[in-house]
C-alpha positions in Angstrom: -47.3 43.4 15.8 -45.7 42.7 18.9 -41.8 43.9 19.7 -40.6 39.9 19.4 -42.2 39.8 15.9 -41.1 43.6 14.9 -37.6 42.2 16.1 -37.1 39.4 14.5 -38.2 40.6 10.4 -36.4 43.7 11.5 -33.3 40.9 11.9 -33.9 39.4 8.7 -34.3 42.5 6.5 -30.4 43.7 8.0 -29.5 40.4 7.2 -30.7 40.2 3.9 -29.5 44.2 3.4 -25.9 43.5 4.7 -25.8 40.2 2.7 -26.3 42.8 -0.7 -23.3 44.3 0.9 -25.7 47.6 0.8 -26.2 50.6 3.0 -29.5 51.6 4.3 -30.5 54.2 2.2 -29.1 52.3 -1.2 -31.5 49.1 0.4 -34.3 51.7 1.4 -34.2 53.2 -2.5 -34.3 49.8 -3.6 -37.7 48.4 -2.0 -39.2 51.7 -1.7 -38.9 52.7 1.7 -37.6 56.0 3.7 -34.0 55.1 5.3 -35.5 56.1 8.7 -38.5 54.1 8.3 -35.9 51.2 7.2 -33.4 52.4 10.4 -36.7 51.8 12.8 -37.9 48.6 11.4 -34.7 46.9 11.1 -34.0 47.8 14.8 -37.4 46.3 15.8 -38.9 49.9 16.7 -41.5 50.1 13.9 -43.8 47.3 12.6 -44.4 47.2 8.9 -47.8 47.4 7.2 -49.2 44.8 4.5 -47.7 46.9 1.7 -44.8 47.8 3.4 -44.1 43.5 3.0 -44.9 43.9 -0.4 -42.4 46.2 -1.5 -40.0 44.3 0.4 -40.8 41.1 -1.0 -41.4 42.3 -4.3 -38.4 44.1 -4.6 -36.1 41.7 -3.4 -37.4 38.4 -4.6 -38.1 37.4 -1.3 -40.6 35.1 0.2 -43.2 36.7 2.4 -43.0 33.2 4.6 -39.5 34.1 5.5 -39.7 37.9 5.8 -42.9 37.6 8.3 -42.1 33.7 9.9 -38.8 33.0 9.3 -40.0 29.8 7.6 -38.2 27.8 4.8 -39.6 27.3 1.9 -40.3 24.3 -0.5 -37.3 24.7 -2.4 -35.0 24.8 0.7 -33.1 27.6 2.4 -34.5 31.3 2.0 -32.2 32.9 3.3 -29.7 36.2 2.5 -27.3 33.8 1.0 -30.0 32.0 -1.5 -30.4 35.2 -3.1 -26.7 36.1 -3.5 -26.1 32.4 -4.9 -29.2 32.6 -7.5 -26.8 35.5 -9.7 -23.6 33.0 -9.6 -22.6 31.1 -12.1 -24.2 28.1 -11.9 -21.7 25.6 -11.2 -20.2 28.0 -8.6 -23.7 28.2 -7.0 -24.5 24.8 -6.7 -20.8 24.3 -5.3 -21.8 26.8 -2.9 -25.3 25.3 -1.9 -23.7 22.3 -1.2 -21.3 23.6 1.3 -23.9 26.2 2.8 -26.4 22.9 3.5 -23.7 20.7 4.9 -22.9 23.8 7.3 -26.4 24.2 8.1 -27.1 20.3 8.9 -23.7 20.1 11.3 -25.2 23.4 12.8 -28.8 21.7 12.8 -27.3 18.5 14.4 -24.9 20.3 17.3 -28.3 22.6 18.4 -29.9 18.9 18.3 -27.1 17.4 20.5 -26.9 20.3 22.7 -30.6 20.2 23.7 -30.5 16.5 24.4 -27.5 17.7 26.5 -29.5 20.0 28.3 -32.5 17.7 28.9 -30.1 14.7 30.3 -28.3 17.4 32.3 -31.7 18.8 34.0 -33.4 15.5 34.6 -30.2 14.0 36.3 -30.5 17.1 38.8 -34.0 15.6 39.9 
């Protein structure tokens, strides 16, 4: 795997670990892993092998889409917070959701903005 890719599932598994509120070698007993393999992976250094994604996913109820690509899935956000809202209450939870997505969409829409900023910006300098 390159050191972009090892970098940014590295990124997601802290994410997901400091989300749990977890240290490393709580996380790394949870999914099966040494805490110095974890330290190494999440920092990018280390790749992780077919069944090293497995324990990960398996363990933490995680899509593999997300872990390896980042990628959304059909039912909407996988992210660290999905899997923190899925124990709440559900009331709470949905409550939650809604706030997270609105969030996400205003973030979604500024990025948006900002690029056609950008674009405008750089073609006006031609």
């Amino acid at each position: 795997m390159s050191k972009e890719l090892n970098t940014a599932i590295g990124g997601r598994i802290r994410a997901y670990r400091e989300s749990l509120g977890k240290n490393r070698e709580a996380f790394s007993e949870m999914i099966g892993l040494s805490p110095q393999f974890l330290a190494e992976a999440e920092n990018g250094k280390k790749g992780l092998s077919a069944e090293s994604i497995y324990k990960i996913c398996t363990n933490c109820d995680m899509s593999a889409d997300y872990l390896v690509l980042g990628k959304l899935d059909r039912q909407g956000l996988k992210s660290p917070l999905d899997y923190i809202l899925k124990d709440m209450p559900g009331d709470y939870a949905v409550q939650y959701a809604q706030v997270l997505k609105t969030v996400n969409d205003m973030v979604t829409e500024a990025r948006k903005d900002g690029e056609k900023q950008q674009k405008n910006t750089e073609r006006e300098q031609r």
